[in-house]
C-alpha positions in Angstrom: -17.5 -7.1 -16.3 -19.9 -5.5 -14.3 -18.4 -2.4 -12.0 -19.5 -3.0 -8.7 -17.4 0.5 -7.7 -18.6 3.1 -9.9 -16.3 6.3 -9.5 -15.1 9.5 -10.9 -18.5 9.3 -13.4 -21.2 11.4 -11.6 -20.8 14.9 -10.1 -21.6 14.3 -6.7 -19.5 11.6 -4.0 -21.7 8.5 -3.1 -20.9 6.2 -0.4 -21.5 2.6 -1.1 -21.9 0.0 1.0 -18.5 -2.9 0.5 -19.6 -5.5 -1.7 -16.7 -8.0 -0.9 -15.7 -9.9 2.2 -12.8 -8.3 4.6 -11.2 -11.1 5.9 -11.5 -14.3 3.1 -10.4 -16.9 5.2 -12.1 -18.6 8.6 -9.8 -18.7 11.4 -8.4 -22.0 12.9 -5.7 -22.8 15.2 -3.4 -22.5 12.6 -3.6 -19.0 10.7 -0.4 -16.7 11.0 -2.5 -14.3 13.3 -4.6 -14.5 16.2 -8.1 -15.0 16.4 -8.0 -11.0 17.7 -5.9 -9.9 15.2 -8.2 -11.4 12.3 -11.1 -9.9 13.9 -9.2 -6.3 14.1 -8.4 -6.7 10.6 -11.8 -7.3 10.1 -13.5 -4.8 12.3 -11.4 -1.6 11.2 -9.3 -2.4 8.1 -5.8 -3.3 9.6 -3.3 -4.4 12.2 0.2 -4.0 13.6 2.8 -6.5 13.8 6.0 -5.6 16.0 9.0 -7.2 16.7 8.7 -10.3 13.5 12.5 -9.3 12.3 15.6 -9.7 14.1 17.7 -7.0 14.9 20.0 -8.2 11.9 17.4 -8.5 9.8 16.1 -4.5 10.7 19.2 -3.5 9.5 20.1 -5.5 6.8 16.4 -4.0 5.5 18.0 -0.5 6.1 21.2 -1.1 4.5 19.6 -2.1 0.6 17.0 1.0 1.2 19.8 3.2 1.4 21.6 1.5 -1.5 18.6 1.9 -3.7 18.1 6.0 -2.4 22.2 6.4 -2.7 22.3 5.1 -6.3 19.3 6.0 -8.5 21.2 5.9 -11.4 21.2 2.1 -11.3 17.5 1.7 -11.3 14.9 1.8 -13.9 14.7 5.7 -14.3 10.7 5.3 -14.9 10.2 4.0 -11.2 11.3 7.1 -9.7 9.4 9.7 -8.6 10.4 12.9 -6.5 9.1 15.5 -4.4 7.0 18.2 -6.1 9.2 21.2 -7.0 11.9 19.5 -6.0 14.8 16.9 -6.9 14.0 15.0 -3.3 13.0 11.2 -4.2 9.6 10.5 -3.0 8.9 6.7 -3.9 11.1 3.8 -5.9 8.3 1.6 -7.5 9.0 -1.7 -8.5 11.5 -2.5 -5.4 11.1 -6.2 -5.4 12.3 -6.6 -8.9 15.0 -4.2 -8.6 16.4 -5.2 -5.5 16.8 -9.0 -4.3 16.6 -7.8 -0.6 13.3 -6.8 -1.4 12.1 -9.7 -3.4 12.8 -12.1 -0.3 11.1 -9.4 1.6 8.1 -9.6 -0.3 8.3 -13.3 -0.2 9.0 -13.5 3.3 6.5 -16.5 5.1 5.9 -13.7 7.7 4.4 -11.7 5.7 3.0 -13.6 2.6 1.4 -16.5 5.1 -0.3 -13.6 6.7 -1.7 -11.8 3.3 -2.6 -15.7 2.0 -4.9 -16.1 4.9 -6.8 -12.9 5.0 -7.1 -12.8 1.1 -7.8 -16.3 1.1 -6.3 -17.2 -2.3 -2.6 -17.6 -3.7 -1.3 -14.3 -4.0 0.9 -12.1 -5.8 3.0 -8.9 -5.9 0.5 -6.2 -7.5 2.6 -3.6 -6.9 5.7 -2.4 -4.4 7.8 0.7 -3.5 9.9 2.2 -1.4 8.1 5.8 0.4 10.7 8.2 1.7 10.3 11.4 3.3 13.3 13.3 3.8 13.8 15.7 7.1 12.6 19.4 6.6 11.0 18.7 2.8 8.9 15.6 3.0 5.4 16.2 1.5 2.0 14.7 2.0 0.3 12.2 0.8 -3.6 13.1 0.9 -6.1 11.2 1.8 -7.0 8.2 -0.4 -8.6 4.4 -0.8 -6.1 2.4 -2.8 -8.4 0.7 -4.3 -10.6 3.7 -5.6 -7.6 4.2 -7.7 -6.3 0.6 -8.6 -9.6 0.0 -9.6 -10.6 3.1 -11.8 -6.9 3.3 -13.2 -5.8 -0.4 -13.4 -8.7 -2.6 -13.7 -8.6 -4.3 -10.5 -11.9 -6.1 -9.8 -13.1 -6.3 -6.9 -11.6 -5.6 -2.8 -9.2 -8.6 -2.6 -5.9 -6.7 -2.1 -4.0 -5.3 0.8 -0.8 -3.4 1.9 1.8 -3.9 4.1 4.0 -1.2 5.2 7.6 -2.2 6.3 8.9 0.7 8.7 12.6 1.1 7.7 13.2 3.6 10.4 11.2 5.4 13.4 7.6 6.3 12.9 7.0 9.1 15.0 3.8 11.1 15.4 5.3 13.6 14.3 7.5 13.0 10.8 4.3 12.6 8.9 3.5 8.6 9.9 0.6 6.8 7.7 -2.6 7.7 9.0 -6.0 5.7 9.1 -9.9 5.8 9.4 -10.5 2.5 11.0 -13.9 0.9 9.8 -13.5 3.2 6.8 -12.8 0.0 4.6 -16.5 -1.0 4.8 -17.5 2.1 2.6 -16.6 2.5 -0.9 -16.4 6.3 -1.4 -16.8 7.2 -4.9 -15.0 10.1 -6.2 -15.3 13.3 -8.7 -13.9 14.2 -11.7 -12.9 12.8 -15.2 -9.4 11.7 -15.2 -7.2 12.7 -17.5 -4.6 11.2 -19.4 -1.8 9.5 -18.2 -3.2 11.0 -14.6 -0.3 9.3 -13.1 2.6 11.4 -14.2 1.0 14.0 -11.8 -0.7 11.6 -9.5 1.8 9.7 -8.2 3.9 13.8 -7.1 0.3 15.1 -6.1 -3.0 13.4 -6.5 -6.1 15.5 -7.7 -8.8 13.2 -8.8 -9.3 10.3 -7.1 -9.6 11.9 -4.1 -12.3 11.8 -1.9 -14.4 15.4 -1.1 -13.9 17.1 2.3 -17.3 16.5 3.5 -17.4 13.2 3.0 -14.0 12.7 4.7 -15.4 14.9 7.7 -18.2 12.3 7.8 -16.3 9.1 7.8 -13.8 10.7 10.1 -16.4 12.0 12.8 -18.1 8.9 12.6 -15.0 6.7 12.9 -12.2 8.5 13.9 -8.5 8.8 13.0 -5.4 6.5 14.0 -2.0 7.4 13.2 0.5 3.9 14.1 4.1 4.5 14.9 6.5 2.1 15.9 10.2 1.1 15.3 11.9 0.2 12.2 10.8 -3.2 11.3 7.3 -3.1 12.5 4.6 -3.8 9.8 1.2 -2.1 9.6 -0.7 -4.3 7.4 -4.4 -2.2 5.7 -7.2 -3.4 3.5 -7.1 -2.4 0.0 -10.0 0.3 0.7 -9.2 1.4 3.7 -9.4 5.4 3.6 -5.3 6.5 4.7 -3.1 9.6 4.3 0.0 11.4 5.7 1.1 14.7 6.7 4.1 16.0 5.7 7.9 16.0 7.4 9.3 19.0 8.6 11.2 17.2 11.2 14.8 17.1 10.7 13.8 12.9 10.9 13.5 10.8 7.2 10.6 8.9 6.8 11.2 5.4 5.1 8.9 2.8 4.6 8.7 -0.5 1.7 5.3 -1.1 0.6 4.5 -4.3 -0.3 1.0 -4.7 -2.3 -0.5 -8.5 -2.5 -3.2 -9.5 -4.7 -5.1 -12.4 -4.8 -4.4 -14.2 -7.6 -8.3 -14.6 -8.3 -8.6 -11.1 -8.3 -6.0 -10.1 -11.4 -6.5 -6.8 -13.4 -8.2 -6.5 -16.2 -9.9 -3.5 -18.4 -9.7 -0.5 -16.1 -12.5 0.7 -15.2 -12.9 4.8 -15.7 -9.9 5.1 -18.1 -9.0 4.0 -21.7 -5.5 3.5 -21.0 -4.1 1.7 -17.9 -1.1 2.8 -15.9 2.4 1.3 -17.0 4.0 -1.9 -16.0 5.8 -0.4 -12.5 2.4 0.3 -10.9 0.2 -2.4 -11.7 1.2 -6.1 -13.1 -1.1 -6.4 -15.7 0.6 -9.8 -17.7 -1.1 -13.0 -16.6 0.5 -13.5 -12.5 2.2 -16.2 -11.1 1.5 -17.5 -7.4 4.0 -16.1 -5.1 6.6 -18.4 -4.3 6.8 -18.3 -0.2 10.3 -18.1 1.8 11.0 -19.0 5.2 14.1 -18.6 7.4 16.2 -15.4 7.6 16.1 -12.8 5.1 20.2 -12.1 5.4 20.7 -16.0 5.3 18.6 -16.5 2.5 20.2 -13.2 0.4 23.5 -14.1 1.4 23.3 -17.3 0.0 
C-alpha cells in the first residue's frame, strides 16, 4: 500500500498537506450535530459536547473508573501503565473490554451516531483507555498527532479515525487539561528518528520519537494558536485523528480522569505498519479483522443494570 504519510525516515520534519477528507459525511437535517458543530469539526479538528449524560449517568461513569483504578489486580496486567519513576497509574488500555460500563459507553448512540457521521462509515473501537493524573504527581503528555503514531506503529491507513474524551471529573486550566492546535489537523507533520523496538514499552510512560520538532510546533502554534477545553465531568471533547494535542502536568492537589474512546472507520482497518517491522500488541491497536460497532440507546445505568 502506498504511504501517503511518510515519517520518522528522513532527517529533517516536513509538513504535508492532509490527503483525506475531515468531515466524511454531508450534513442534513438529521446528523447528531449541528450544521455549526460539523463545520467546527471541520474547520479546526474538534468540538465540545456538554451536558449529553444525566447526572446519574456522570456518576455512575465515576463510580466503575474508580473500581478499575481501586483494583488493578483484576485487570489484564499488560494494560497498565504508570507514571514514570513512579508506581502512580497513568492509563488502563483496553477499558471497554475490561469493564461493561465502558463497553456501553463506547457504544453509547450519543457518542457512536456522532463518530458514524463524521467518519462516514460503520465504525469500530480501535483502541480505548482510561488517562488519570493523580494530584501533586501527574505528568505530561507531550505534544503529539495520534495518527503520526497509529500510522507508523500500527498500520493504520489513512486519516479516518477520531477520539473522544469522556471527562470523568473537573477539567480545570490548571490540572493539566488536554490541549489543542485547532486547524493543526490539516497538516501531517512528519517526524524524526528511527524507532526502536517495541518503542511502546517506553512510549506509552514518555514518548521520544514520534514527536514532532520544536520549530515546527512553534510554527503551527503561532500560526494557529493554542486551546485548552475544560468543562465538568461528563462533557466530551471529541478531535480528529491528526489533530496536533498535549498536556501539562498536575501539580494541583486535583486528579485528572478522563476515558478515551478511539473509533475507526471500519474501511480504514490496520494493516502492515508502516515505519516498523513489528506492530504494537493487541491492547493498543485491534489488528484481527473488526466488527461494526453494535450501537446502544437509552440510559447507560439502565442498560448496565439490566
Amino acid at each position: 500500500m502506498q504511504d501517503l504519510y511518510p515519517s520518522r525516515r528522513a532527517a529533517e520534519a516536513e509538513m504535508r498537506p492532509r490527503q483525506d477528507p475531515v468531515l466524511h459525511s454531508e450534513w442534513t437535517d438529521d446528523a447528531p450535530l449541528s450544521a455549526a458543530q460539523a463545520a467546527q469539526f471541520d474547520r479546526d479538528g474538534y468540538i465540545v459536547l456538554e451536558d449529553i449524560f444525566s447526572a446519574e449517568e456522570v456518576a455512575f461513569l465515576q463510580k466503575a473508573a474508580g473500581a478499575l483504578l481501586a483494583n488493578p489486580d483484576a485487570l489484564d496486567s499488560d494494560t497498565i501503565v504508570t507514571e514514570p519513576q513512579g508506581k502512580e497509574i497513568r492509563s488502563i488500555f483496553e477499558i471497554h473490554a475490561q469493564s461493561p460500563v465502558m463497553a456501553r459507553l463506547a457504544a453509547d448512540a450519543r457518542l457512536a451516531d456522532v463518530a458514524r457521521f463524521l467518519l462516514g462509515d460503520d465504525i469500530y473501537i480501535h483502541q480505548s483507555r482510561l488517562n488519570y493524573k493523580p494530584g501533586f504527581t501527574g505528568k505530561e503528555f507531550y505534544w503529539h498527532s495520534d495518527f503520526e503514531t497509529w500510522h507508523v506503529e500500527d498500520g493504520m491507513p489513512r486519516m479516518r479515525a477520531l477520539s473522544m474524551s469522556v471527562l470523568l471529573a473537573d477539567n480545570t486550566p490548571h490540572n493539566g487539561p488536554l490541549m489543542l492546535i485547532p486547524g493543526s489537523h490539516r497538516t501531517f507533520l512528519s517526524c524524526v528518528g528511527e524507532t526502536p523496538d517495541n518503542h511502546y514499552l517506553s512510549s506509552l510512560k514518555r514518548q521520544e520519537y514520534g514527536v514532532p520538532d520544536e520549530e515546527s510546533l512553534a510554527e503551527l502554534a503561532h500560526k494557529h494558536g493554542i486551546v485548552a477545553p475544560t468543562g465538568k465531568p461528563g462533557t466530551v471533547i471529541i478531535f480528529d485523528c491528526n489533530l496536533m494535542h498535549g498536556s501539562n502536568g498536575n501539580i494541583t492537589p486535583f486528579p485528572r480522569a478522563n476515558a478515551f474512546l478511539v473509533y475507526n472507520a471500519l474501511s480504514n482497518r490496520l494493516g502492515p505498519p508502516f515505519g516498523v517491522d513489528k506492530p504494537r500488541p493487541w491492547f493498543l491497536a485491534h489488528r484481527s479483522d473488526p466488527r461494526p460497532l453494535t450501537i446502544e440507546r437509552g440510559s447507560l445505568v439502565e442498560a448496565v443494570a439490566a
